[in-house]
KEZA-479870 format. One record per residue (C-alpha): x, y, z negated. Coordinates in steps of 0.02 Angstrom, whole numbers, plus 50000, padded with zeros to 5 digits. Example, Ala and Ser with C-alpha at 12.3 -4.5 7.8 and 13.67 -1.06 7.14 Angstrom:
506154977549610 506844994749643 
REM end
This chain:
509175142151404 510265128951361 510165115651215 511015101251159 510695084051088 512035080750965 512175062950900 513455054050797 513735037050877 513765027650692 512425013750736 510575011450823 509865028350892 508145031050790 506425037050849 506485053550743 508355055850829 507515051750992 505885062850983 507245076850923 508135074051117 506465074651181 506045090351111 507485097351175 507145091351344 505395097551374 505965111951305 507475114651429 506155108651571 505035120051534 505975135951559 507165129451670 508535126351565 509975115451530 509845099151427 511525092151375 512075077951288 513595080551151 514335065251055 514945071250888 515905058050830 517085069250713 516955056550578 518005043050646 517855029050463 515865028850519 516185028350719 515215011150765 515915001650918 514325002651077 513505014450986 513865027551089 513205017451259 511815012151156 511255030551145 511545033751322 510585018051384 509135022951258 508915039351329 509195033151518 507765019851468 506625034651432 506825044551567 507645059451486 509055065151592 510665075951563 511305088951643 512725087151575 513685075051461 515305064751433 514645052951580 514225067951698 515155079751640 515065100451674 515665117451637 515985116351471 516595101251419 517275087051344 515735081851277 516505069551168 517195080950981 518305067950948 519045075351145 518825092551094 519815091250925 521605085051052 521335104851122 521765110850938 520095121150954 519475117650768 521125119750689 521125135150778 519515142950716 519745135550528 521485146350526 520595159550567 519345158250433 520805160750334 521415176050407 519895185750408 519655181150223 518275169950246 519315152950201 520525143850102 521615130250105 521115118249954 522275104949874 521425095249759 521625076449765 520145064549725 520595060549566 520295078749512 518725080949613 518145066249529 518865071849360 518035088749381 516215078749440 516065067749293 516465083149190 514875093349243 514185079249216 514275076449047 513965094049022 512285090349097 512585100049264 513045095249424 514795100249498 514945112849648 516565118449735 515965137549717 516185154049680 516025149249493 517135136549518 518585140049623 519785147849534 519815134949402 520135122749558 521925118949646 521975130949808 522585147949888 521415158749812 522215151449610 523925147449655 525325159149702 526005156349873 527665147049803 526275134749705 525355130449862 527095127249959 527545116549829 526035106549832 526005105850019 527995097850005 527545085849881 526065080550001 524775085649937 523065085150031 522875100550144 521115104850168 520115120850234 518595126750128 517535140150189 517245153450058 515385157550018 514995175549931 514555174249762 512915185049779 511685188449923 510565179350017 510655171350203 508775173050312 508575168250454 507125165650580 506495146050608 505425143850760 504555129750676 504565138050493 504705154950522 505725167650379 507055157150306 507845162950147 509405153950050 510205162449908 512195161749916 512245154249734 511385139049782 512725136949928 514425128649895 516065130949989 516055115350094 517605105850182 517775113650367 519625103950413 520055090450314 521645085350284 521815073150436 521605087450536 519665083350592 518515096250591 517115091750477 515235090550570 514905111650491 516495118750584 516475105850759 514435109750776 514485129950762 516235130250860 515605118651018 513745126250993 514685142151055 515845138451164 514675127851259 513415142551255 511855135351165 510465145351163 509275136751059 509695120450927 508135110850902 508545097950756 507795087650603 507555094550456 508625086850356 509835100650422 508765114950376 509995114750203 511415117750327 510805132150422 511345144350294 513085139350322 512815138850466 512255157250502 513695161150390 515085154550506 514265164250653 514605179350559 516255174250493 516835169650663 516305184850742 514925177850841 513295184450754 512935191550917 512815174851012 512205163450856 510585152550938 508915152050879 508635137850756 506925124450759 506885110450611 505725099250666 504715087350537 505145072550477 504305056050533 503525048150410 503145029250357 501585024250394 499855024350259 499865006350160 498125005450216 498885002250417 499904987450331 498854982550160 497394971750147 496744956950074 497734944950195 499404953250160 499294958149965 500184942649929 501584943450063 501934960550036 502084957049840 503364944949862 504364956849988 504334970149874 504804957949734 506264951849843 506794971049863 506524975149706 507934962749635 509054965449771 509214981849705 508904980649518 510054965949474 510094968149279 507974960349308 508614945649406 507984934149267 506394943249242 505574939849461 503814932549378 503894946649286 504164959249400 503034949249535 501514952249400 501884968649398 501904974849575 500364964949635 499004974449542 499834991049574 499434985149764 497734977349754 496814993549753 497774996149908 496525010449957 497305022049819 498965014449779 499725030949794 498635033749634 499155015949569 501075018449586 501095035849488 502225034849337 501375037949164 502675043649065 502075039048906 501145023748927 502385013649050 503585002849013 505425006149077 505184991149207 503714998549262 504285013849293 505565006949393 504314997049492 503335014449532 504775025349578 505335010749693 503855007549797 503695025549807 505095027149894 504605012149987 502845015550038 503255033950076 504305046050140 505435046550279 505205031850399 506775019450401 507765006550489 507054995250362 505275000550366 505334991050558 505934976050475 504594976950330 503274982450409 503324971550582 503864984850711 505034992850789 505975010050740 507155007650872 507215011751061 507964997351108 508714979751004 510364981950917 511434967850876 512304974150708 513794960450619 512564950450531 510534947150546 510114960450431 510884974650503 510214969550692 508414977550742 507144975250884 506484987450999 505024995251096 505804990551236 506144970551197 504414972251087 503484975051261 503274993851253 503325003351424 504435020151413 503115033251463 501935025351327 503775027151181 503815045451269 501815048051244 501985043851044 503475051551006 502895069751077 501295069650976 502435065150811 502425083350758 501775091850922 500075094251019 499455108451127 497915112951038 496765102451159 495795081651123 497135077551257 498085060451208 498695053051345 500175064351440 501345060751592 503065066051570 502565080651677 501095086951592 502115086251431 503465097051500 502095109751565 501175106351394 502565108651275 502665124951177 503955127151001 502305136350916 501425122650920 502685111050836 501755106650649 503155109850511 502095095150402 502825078550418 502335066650550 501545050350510 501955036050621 500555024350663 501115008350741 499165001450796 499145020450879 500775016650934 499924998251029 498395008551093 499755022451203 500335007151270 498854997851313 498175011351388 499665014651500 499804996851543 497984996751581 498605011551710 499985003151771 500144997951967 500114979751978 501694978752084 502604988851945 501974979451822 502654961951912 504324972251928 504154972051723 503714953751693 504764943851829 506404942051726 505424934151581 504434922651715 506124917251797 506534914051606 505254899951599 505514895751771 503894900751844 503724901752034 502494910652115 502054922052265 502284938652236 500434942352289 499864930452189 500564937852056 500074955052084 498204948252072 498744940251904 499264958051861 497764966351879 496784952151784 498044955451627 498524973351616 496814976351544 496944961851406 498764965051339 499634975051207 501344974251263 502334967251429 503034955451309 501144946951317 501124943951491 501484926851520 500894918951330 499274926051393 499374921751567 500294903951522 498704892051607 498884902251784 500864895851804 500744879651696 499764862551701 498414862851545 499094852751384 497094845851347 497484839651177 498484855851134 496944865651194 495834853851064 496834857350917 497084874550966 495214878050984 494464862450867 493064870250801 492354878850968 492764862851054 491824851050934 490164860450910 490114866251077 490814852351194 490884838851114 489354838751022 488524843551163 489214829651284 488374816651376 487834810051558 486824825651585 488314835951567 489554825051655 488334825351807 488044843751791 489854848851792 489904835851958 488844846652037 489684859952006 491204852852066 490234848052241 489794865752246 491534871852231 492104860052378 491094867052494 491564882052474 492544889052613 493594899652491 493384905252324 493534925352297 492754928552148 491344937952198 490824924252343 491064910552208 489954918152078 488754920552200 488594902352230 488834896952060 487444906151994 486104902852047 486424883851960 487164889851813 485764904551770 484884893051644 486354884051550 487534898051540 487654896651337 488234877251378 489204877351522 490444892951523 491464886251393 491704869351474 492374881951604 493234890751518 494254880151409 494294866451564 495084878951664 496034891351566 496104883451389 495614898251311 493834905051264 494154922851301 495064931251452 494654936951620 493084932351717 492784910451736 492514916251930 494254928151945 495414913551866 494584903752010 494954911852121 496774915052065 497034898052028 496274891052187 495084876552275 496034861852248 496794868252074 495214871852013 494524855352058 495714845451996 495804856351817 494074850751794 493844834451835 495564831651720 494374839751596 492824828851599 493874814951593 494814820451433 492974825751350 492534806651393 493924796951318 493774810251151 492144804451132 492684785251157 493774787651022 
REM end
């Protein structure tokens, strides 16, 4: 078995183009087969500058190694098309689509394609270079040989088409979808070399797909239109025989509006949508209070908005009909580089830095995501193995993983899901790994601390985050002196009913006992600390914890008052409280 993944490099590499390489991998894995990266970067005016090593560091990020690829190379390389086209191996098999009577050179210009477009147009059809078409159109097939000689010295453009029957149908069997049937009239005769002498992606994919010897191409389904082509230039070519076995995987989708749309967000999101709206529909520029008026009640009932947004074509007005079909296209469907942006989270791997703000995205890995937890989500977009099993090492996926059980329904991505995987790997995690994680963004703030230390820090937070990225906001009071006023506005209710309302000798003197207690303590593990602190405490829990609490952590939830003791230490302790009784003493001066 071998299998590819095939990207162009023509920006940020997206989690339904990552899940696809996945895929492919645990399939490869799990029959001992051969998992190959191929950069098809045919189209040279969309080639993006890094992101070609942005792919590569994705995928290294995740885990998901090559056997072979332009880094590693192999047998059957380059690996690069835009390497593969200097060989003359495209022209090559384009001529002889031509000689066997399955191609044709084609010279239209743009103009007349245009001309010929806007023509079908008006006639209320849409135009296809076909077999209806063709021989009304400038190429070999309508031209005598001295016309197309001509044309070639003037300069014509010089491009190969491949020529689809007129009649017949192309099947094929889907592993995801089963009996595949396209009718040849439906087909057109699409651009295989174009006049620059670069293959087009049809004529590079099947030609390297079979010289490189793929078995099996496992791919989204937005290429399932393609396949018949496809099939047909395996059969043109002479290479039926050897043509792979084709899975179209589902589509991700954008999450429900119920994971995003409440009460709380109604408004924001109405002004986002506004903002799109306009962006995109200039001639209603002067009309925003109008359009803002409209969208909001069409998401208040946010529990059937799919309901709300459906056009009535009587009853609506133009504008909102407009309004319907584009939050339609917004709220559902396939899940986009701007649905991350939207929406709060990422749809990328890792960040890209486009040319300006809005073309630059964050990712899992900068949000605070670990890999294995990105892996976990992604293989359960469209796949599961029939059992309640959620959580799966990369291991047990690669034993798990089976093409039958691959749903042909799209996917819908769930980004709170998405922060449970994590928290539950996290939660998993080894402390020292987990330290290995969070150092760089500790040396950031320029935290110093002893690496044992902070492996018992670990343990007290990998239970209480969502991301990596959490780690020190939550952890801030174990490397940092307490700022007591920030912790009063932060927590000013909690602190007035329950501190300061409640503050007076008989709490001063009870926390000073408390205090004595902890002195005499020999050393304060958590477990001999609570022990000793008990017994005192028993009766006046309700009052005292929080003085604790916020005294020593400046927060009123986290771990155990007894484990940040003991993290924190005698002296640090000490001193973290009596700061603390003096700063409840001057408030209540004041």
């Amino acid at each position: 078995m071998r299998v590819r993944f095939a990207p162009s490099p023509t920006g940020a590499l997206h989690i339904g183009g990552v899940r696809t390489a996945l895929y492919n991998y645990l399939l490869a894995k799990k029959h001992g087969g051969t998992f190959i990266l191929r950069i098809e970067d045919t189209d040279q005016t969309r080639y993006v500058e890094g992101a070609e090593q942005y792919i590569i560091d994705a995928l290294e990020w995740l885990g998901l190694e090559f056997d072979e690829s332009p880094s590693k190379g192999g047998a059957y390389g380059p690996y690069r098309q835009s390497e593969r086209k200097a060989t003359g191996i495209y022209e090559k098999f384009a001529n002889q689509l031509i000689e066997n009577g399955h191609g044709y050179y084609a010279y239209d210009t743009e103009e007349e394609l245009t001309e010929a477009r806007e023509k079908a147009e008006a006639q209320g059809t849409k135009f296809k270079y076909d077999a209806v078409t063709r021989m009304q159109m400038k190429n070999s097939l309508s031209l005598s040989a001295e016309e197309c000689k001509a044309l070639e010295a003037e300069g014509a453009p010089k491009i190969v088409r491949v020529m689809i029957p007129a009649e017949g149908n192309v099947t094929f069997e889907d592993m995801v979808r089963g009996v595949v049937t396209f009718n040849c009239a439906e087909m057109d005769d699409k651009v295989m070399l174009k006049n620059d002498g670069m293959p087009t992606y049809h004529l590079a994919n099947i030609v390297d797909d079979y010289h490189m010897k793929i078995t099996h191409v496992i791919r989204g389904e937005e290429w399932l239109p393609s396949t018949p082509l496809h099939v047909l230039l395996y059969q043109f070519l002479g290479w039926a025989d050897a043509m792979p076995i084709f899975a179209h995987l589902p589509l991700i989708l954008k999450p429900e509006p119920t994971a995003y749309l409440n009460k709380r967000s109604i408004q924001a999101f109405t002004e986002r949508f506004t903002n799109e709206f306009l962006i995109k529909h200039t001639a209603y520029a002067a009309k925003k209070d109008q359009v803002a008026k409209t969208i909001q009640p069409l998401l208040q009932d946010f529990k059937n908005v799919s309901e709300r947004i459906r056009i009535n074509e009587k009853k609506d007005s133009n504008l909102q009909k407009e309004i319907k079909l584009f939050l339609r296209n917004s709220m559902y469907g396939k899940l986009s580089k701007r649905d991350g942006d939207r929406l709060g989270m990422p749809v990328f791997p890792l960040d890209w830095k486009g040319e300006t703000e809005a073309d630059s995205f964050r990712g899992f890995r900068e949000w605070g995501f670990l890999s294995e937890a990105v892996l976990n989500i992604l293989a359960l977009l469209g796949w599961n193995d029939g059992t309640e099993q959620e959580i799966y090492s990369k291991e047990e996926m690669i034993n798990s993983f089976t093409m039958d059980r691959v749903s042909s329904s799209g996917a819908r991505f769930n980004f709170e899901k998405a922060k449970w995987f994590n928290k539950q790997y996290l939660a998993q995690m080894e402390n020292a790994d987990l330290v290995v994680l969070v150092r760089p963004t500790l040396d950031a703030h320029k935290v110093v601390v002893e690496e044992k230390k902070l492996e018992r820090i670990a343990e007290l937070l990998k239970m209480r985050i969502n991301y990596t990225t959490d780690f020190y906001a939550q952890g801030s009071y174990f490397f940092n002196d307490l700022d007591l006023e920030a912790v009063a506005e932060r927590h000013q209710k909690n602190f007035q009913k329950k501190i300061l309302n409640k503050w007076g000798d008989e709490q001063k003197a009870f926390m000073n006992r408390l205090i004595e207690i902890i002195s005499s303590a020999d050393h304060l593990v958590s477990i001999y600390i609570e022990a000793i602190l008990e017994p005192t405490i028993a009766d006046r829990k309700g009052e005292i914890l929080p003085i604790l609490r916020l005294g020593l952590s400046g927060e009123m939830g986290g771990p155990s008052i007894y484990e940040i003791m003991e993290v924190l230490g005698k002296n640090e302790t000490i001193k973290r409280l009596l700061a603390f009784i003096d700063f409840c003493e001057k408030k209540l001066v004041k």
